[in-house]
C-alpha positions as a Python dict, from the first residue, in 0.01 Angstrom:
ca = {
    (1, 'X'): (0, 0, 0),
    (2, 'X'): (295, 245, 47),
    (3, 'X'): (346, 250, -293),
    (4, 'X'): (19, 316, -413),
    (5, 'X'): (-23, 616, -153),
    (6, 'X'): (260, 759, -249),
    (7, 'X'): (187, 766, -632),
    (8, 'X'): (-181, 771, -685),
    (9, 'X'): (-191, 1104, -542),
    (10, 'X'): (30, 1264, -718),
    (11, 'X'): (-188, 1180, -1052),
    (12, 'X'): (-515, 1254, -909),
    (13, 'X'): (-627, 1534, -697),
    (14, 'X'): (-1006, 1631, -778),
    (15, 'X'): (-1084, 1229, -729),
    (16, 'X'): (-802, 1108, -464),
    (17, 'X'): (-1040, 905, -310),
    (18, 'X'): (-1186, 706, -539),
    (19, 'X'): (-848, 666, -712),
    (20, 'X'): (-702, 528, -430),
    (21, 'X'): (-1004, 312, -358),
    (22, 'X'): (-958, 144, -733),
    (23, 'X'): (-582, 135, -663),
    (24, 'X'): (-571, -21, -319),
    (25, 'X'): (-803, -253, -504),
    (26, 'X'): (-621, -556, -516),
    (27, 'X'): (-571, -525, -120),
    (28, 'X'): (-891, -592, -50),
    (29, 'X'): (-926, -869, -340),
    (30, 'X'): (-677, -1066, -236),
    (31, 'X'): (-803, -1139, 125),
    (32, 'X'): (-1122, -1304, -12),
    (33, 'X'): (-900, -1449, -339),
    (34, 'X'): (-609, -1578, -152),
    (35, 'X'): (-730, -1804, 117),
    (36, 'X'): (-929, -2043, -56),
    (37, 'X'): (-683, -2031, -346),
    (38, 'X'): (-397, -2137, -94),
    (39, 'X'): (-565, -2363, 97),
    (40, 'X'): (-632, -2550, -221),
    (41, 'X'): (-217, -2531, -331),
    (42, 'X'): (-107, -2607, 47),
    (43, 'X'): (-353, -2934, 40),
    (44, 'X'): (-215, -3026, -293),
    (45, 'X'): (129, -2926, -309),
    (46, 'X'): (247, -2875, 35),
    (47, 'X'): (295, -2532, 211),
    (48, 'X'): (670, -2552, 129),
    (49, 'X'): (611, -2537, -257),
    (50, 'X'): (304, -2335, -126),
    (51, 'X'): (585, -2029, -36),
    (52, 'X'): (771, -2100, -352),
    (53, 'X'): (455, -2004, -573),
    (54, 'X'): (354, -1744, -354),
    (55, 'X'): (696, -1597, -337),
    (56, 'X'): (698, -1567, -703),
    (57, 'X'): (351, -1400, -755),
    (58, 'X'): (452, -1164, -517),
    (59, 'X'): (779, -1073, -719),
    (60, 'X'): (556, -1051, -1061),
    (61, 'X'): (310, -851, -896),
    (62, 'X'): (505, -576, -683),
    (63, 'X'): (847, -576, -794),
    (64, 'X'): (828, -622, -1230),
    (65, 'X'): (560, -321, -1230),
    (66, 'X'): (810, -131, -1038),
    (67, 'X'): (992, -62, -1367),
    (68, 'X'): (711, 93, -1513),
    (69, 'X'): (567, 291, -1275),
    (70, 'X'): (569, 683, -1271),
    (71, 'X'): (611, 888, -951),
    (72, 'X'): (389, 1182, -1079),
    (73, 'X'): (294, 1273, -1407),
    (74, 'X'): (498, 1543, -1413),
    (75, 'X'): (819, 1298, -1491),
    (76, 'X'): (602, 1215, -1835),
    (77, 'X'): (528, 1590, -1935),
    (78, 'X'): (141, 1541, -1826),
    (79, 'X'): (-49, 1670, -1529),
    (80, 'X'): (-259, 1560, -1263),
    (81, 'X'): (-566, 1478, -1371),
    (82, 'X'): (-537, 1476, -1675),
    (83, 'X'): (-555, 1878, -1748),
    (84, 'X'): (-433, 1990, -2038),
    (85, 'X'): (-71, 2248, -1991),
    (86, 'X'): (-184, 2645, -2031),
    (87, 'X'): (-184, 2767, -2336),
    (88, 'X'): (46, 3063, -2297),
    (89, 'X'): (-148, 3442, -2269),
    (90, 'X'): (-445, 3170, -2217),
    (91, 'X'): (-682, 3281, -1873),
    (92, 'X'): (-574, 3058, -1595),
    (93, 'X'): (-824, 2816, -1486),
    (94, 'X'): (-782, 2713, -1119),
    (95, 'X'): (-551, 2406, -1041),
    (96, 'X'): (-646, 2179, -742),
    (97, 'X'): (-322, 2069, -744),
    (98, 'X'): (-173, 2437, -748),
    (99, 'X'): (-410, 2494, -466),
    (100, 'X'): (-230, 2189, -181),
    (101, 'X'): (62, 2240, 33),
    (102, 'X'): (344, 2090, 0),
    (103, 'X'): (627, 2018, 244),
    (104, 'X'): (924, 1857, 238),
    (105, 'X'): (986, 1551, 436),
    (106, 'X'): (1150, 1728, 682),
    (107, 'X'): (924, 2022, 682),
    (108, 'X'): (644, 1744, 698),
    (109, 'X'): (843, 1540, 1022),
    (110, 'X'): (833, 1882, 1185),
    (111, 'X'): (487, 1984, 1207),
    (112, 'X'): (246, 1850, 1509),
    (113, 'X'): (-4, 1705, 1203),
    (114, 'X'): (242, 1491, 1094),
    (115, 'X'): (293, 1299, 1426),
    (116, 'X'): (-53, 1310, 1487),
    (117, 'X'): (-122, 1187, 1220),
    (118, 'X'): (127, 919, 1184),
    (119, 'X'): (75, 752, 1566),
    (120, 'X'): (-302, 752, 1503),
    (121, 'X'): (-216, 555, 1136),
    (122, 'X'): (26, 317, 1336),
    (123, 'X'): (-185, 298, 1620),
    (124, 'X'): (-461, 205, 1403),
    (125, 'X'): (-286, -32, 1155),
    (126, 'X'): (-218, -304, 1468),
    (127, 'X'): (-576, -415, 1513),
    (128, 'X'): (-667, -346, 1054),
    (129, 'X'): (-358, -578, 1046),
    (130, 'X'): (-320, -800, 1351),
    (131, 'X'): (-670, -892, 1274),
    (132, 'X'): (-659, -1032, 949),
    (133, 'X'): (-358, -1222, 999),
    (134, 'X'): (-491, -1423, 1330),
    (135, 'X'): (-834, -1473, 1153),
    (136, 'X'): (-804, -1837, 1026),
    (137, 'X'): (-572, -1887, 1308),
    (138, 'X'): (-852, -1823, 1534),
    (139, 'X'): (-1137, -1999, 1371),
    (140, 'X'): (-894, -2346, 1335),
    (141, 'X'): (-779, -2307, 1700),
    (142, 'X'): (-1199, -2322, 1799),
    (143, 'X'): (-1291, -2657, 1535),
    (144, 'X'): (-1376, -2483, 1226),
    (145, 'X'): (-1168, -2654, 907),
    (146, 'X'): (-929, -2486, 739),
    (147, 'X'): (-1170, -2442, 390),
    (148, 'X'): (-1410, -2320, 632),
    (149, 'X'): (-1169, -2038, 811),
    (150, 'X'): (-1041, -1946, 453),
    (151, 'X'): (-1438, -1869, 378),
    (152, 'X'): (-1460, -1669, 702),
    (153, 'X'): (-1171, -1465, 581),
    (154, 'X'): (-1283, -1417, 204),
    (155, 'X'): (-1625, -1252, 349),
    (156, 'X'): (-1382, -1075, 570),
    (157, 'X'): (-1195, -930, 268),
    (158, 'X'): (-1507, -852, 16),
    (159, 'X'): (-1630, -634, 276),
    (160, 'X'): (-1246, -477, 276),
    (161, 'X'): (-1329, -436, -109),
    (162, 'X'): (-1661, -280, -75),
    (163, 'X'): (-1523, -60, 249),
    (164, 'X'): (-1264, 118, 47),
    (165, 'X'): (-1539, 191, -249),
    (166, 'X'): (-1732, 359, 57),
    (167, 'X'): (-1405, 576, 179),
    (168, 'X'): (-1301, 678, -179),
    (169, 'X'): (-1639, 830, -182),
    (170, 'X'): (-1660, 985, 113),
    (171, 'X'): (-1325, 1125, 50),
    (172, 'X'): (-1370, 1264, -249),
    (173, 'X'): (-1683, 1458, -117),
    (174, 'X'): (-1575, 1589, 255),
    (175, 'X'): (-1238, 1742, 380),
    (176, 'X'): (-984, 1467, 440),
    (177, 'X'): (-962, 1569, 794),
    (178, 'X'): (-1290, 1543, 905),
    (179, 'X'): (-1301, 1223, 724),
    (180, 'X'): (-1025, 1069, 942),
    (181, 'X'): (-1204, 1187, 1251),
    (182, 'X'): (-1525, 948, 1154),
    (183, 'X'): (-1225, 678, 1103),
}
């Protein structure tokens, strides 16, 4: 996810939210994909060869699209959005993007948002992220099968799909702060 919140909104600004929402798509995809899908490989091929294959999907999925990817459209003479560049002598129409503040990361480490910001984030990120780990854990540990944990945690992550449809719209539609206060 660090990657695509650190690129997708430097292309989009009028809709950050639902562009991250279709972005961090896969995220939420892959908890009610992957479960059943290695349950079936570790039952038929072992959970060592299980890694192996898993290992490699990882490395086509994250780190070959690495070479392609853009930081900001800058770098590929477009702009966010998709606007067109002024024409020069042109009236200026105004840019959303022209319109944020931007710090550097150390003017960014320095400011009381950014560490309020950040420990709410962290703090937040151990139960999104303990929770999803320990889930078929949990459900083996009280008699359920495996198949039938892997279930639990596919209905687990299509309502992680549908939850970040819900944020990207909210987000494109209220302040960003007052969004993460309703977080």
């Amino acid at each position: 996810f660090l990657l695509v919140g650190a690129t997708v909104p430097k292309w989009f600004v009028r809709k950050r939210g639902s562009a991250l929402a279709w972005a961090s798509l896969a995220g939420g995809a892959s908890a009610f994909v992957m479960p059943p899908v290695m349950t079936w490989l570790i039952e038929g091929a072992g959970w060592r060869n299980s890694w192996l294959v898993l290992g490699g999907v990882v490395f086509l999925c994250t780190v070959l699209p690495a070479f392609i990817i853009y930081r900001q459209p800058e770098d590929v003479g477009l702009l966010p959005d998709g606007d067109p560049h002024p024409v020069p002598g042109a009236p200026r129409r105004p840019n959303a993007a022209a319109a944020e503040v931007h710090f550097t990361l150390g003017e960014a480490v320095r400011t009381r948002s950014f560490w309020v910001l950040a420990v709410g984030l962290a703090a937040g990120s151990f139960c999104l992220n303990g929770l999803p780990a320990s889930i078929i854990p949990i459900y083996t540990d009280r008699g359920f099968s495996r198949e039938t944990a892997a279930w639990a945690f596919t209905l687990y992550g299509s309502m992680s799909t549908a939850a970040r449809f819900f944020w990207g719209y909210l987000a494109d539609k209220m302040h960003i702060r007052r969004l993460l206060l309703l977080l």
